[in-house]
PLY file of the C-alpha trace (Angstrom):
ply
format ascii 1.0
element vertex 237
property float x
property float y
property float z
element edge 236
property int vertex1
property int vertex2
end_header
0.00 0.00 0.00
1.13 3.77 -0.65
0.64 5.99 1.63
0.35 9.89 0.65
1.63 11.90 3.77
1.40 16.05 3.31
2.96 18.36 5.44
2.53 22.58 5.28
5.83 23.32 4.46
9.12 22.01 3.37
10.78 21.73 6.99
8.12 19.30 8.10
8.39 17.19 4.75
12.03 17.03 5.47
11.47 15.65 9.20
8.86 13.03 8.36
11.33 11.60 5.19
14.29 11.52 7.77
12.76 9.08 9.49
12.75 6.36 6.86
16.59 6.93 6.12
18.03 5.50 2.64
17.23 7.58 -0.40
14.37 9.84 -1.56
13.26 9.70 -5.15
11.64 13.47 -6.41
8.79 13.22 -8.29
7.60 16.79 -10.09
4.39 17.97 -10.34
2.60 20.82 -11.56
3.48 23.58 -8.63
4.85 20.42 -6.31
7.65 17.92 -5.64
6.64 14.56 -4.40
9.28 13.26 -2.41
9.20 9.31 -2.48
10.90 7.43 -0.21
9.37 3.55 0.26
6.33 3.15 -0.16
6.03 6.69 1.24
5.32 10.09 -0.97
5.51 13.17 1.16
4.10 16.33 -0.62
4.87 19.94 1.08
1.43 20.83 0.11
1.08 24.88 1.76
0.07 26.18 4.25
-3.78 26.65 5.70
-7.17 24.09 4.30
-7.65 25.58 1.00
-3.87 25.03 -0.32
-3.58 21.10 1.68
-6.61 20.22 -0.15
-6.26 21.38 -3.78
-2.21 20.11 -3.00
-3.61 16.62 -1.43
-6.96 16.42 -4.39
-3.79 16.94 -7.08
-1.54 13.75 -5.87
-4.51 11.78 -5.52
-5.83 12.55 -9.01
-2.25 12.36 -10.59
-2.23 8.63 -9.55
-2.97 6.57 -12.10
-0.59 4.12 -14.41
0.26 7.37 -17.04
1.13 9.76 -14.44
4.37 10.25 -12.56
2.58 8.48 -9.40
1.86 5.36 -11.01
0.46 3.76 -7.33
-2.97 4.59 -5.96
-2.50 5.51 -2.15
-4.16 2.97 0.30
-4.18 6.21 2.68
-3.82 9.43 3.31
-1.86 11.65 6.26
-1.78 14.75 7.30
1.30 15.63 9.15
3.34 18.41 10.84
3.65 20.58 13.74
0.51 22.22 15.77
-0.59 23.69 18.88
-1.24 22.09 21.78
-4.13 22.27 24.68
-2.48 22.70 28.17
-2.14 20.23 30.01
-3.41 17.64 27.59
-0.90 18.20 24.81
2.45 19.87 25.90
5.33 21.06 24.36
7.00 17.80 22.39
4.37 15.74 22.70
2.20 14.16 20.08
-0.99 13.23 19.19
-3.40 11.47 16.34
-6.61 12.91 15.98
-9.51 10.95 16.81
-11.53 13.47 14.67
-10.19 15.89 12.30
-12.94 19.26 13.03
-13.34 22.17 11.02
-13.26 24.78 14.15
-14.11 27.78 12.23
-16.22 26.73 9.04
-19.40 28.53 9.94
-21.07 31.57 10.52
-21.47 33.79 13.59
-24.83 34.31 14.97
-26.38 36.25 17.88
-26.00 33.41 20.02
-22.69 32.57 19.01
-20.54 30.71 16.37
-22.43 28.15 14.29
-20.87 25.50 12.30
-21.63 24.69 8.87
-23.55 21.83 10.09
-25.79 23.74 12.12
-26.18 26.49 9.40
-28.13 23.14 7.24
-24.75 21.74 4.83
-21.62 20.75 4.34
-19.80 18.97 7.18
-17.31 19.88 10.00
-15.84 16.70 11.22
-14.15 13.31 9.35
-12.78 10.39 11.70
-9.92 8.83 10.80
-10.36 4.60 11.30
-10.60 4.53 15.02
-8.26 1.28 14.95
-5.52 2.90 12.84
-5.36 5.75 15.71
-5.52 3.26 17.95
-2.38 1.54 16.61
-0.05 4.60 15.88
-1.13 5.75 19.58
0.12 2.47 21.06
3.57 3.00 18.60
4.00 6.47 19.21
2.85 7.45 22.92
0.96 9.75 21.13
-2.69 11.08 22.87
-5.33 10.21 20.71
-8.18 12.98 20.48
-9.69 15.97 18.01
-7.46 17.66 16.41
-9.03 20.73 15.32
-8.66 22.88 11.92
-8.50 26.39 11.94
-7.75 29.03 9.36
-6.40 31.70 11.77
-3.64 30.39 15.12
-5.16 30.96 18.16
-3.42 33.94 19.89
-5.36 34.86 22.22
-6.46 33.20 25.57
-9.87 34.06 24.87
-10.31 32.54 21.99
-8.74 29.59 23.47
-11.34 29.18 25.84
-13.51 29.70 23.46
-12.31 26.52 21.27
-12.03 24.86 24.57
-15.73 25.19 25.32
-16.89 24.07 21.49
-14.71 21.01 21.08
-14.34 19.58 24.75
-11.67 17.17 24.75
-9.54 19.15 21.91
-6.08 18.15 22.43
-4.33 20.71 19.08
-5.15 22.79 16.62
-3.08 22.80 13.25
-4.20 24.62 9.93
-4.28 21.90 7.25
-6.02 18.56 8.58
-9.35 19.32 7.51
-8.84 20.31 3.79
-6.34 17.05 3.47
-9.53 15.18 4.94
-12.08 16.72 2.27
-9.80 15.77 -0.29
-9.18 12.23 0.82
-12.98 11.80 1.30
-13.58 12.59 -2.22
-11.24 10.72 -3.62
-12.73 7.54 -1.51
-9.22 7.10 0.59
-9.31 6.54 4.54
-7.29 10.00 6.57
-5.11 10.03 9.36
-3.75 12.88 10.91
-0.63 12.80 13.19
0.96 16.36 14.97
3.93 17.40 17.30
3.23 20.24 19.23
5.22 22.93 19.00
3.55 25.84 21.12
0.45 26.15 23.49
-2.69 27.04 21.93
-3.16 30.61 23.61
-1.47 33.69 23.60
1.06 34.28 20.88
4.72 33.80 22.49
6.69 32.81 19.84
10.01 33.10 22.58
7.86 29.89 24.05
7.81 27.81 20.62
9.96 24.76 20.28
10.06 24.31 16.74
13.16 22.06 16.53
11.53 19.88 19.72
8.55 19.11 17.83
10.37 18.76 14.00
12.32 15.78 16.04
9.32 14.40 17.82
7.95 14.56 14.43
10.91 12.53 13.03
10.63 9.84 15.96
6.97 9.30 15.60
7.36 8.20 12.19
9.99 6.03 12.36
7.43 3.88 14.79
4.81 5.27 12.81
5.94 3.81 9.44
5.51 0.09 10.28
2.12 0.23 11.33
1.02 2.21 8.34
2.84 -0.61 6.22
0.93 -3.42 7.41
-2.48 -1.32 8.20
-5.17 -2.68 5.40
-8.45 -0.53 4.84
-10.66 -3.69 5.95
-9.21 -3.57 9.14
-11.72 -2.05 11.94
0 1
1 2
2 3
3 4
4 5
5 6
6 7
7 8
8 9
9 10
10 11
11 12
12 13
13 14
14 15
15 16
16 17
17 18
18 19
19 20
20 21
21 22
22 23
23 24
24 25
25 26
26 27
27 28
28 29
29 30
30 31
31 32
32 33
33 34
34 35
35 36
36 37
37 38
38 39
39 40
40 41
41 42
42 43
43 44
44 45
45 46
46 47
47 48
48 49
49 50
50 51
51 52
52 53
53 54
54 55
55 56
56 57
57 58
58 59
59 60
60 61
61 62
62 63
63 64
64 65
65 66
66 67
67 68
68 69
69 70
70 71
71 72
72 73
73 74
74 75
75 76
76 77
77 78
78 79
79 80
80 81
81 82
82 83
83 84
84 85
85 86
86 87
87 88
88 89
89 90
90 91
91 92
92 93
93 94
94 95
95 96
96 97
97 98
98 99
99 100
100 101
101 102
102 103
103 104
104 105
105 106
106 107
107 108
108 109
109 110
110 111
111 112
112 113
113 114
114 115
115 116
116 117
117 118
118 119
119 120
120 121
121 122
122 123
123 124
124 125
125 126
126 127
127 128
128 129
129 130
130 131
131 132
132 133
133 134
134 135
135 136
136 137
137 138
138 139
139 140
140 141
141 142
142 143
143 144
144 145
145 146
146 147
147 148
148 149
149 150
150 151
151 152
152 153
153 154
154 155
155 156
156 157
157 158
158 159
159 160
160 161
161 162
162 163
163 164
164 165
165 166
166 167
167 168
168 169
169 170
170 171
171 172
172 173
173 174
174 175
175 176
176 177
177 178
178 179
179 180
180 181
181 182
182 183
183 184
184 185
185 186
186 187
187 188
188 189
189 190
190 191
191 192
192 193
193 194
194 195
195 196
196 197
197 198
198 199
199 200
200 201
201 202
202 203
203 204
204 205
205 206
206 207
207 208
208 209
209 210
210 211
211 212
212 213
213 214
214 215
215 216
216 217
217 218
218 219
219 220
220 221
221 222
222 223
223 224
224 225
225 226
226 227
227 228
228 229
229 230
230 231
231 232
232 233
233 234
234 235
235 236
């Protein structure tokens, strides 16, 4: 099975194909390098849901026996650094989302933010296979939980508090998971998403970030991480 991992930017692809050692094979596409390595492709797809999705819907379309991905994927991951709940997620830790939540798709009302959902379309949530999480938790040490979406990084303790009280049990927020997930939905392939934390979700202190901390944690995780998604099969539940 392939597996199609994308990252934000080029410093998290780099961690994640460090951790399978040997050789990496680039692949271009149009606006992208695929950078194979195994049965691994990791795509640097951009930063934010709009640019992961039309990155992750572009490698998944592109493979097929004429293109220069000649292996359908088996699954897809999205991968990098995030922010972290205190005290559920702290600095250097990881975790696998449990759900992968659009926090911000919807519309404000009177009463408060509504999701898209509420507003009478569209979605806000996708679940990666609950024994797949289950599996790289139980490799990794990684806290399985939501890992929410969000367009703008929380900087505020407000609107921490605020995410708090919508998603209870929220362990990070990251920018891309979501629009890797829509993607992978419509192409028909199962999602997974898998973050180091590199900063508290709160107020904006970027002396506090450990950047290099979670790009290694990010490295460890899927060196344990890549024999689990090598002998993971979609039937399994």
């Amino acid at each position: 099975m392939r597996v199609l991992v994308v990252t934000a930017v080029p410093v998290e692809r780099d961690a994640v194909t460090r951790a399978f050692g040997g050789g990496t094979e680039v692949l271009a596409l149009p606006g992208a390098e695929l950078h194979r390595t195994g049965a691994f492709d990791v795509l640097a797809g951009g930063v934010g849901p709009a640019a992961a999705a039309a990155a992750t819907a572009f490698a998944l379309a592109s493979a097929s026996p004429a293109a220069a991905v000649p292996s359908p994927y088996g699954l897809v991951v999205s991968a990098g650094i995030g922010g972290g709940f205190a005290p559920a997620a702290p600095l250097g830790s990881l975790v696998v989302a449990s759900a992968i939540v659009a926090a911000d798709l919807g519309a404000e009302t009177p009463e408060g933010f509504a999701p898209v959902t509420a507003l009478g379309f569209g979605r806000d949530s996708f679940t990666p296979p609950p024994a797949l999480v289950r599996e790289v938790a139980s490799a990794t040490g990684a806290a399985p939980g939501p890992v929410l979406t969000v367009s703008t990084v929380t900087g505020t303790a407000e609107r921490a508090a605020a995410l708090r009280a919508a998603h209870p049990g929220a362990l990070a927020e990251a920018m891309e998971g979501f629009g890797v997930a829509e993607a992978a939905e419509r192409a028909g392939v199962p999602v997974l998403e898998l973050r180091a934390v590199s900063n508290a979700v709160g107020p904006r202190d970027r002396a506090a970030w450990r950047i290099g901390d979670a790009l290694a944690a990010l490295t460890e995780a899927f060196g344990k991480t890549a024999p689990v998604l090598e002998g993971w099969h979609r039937h399994d539940h």
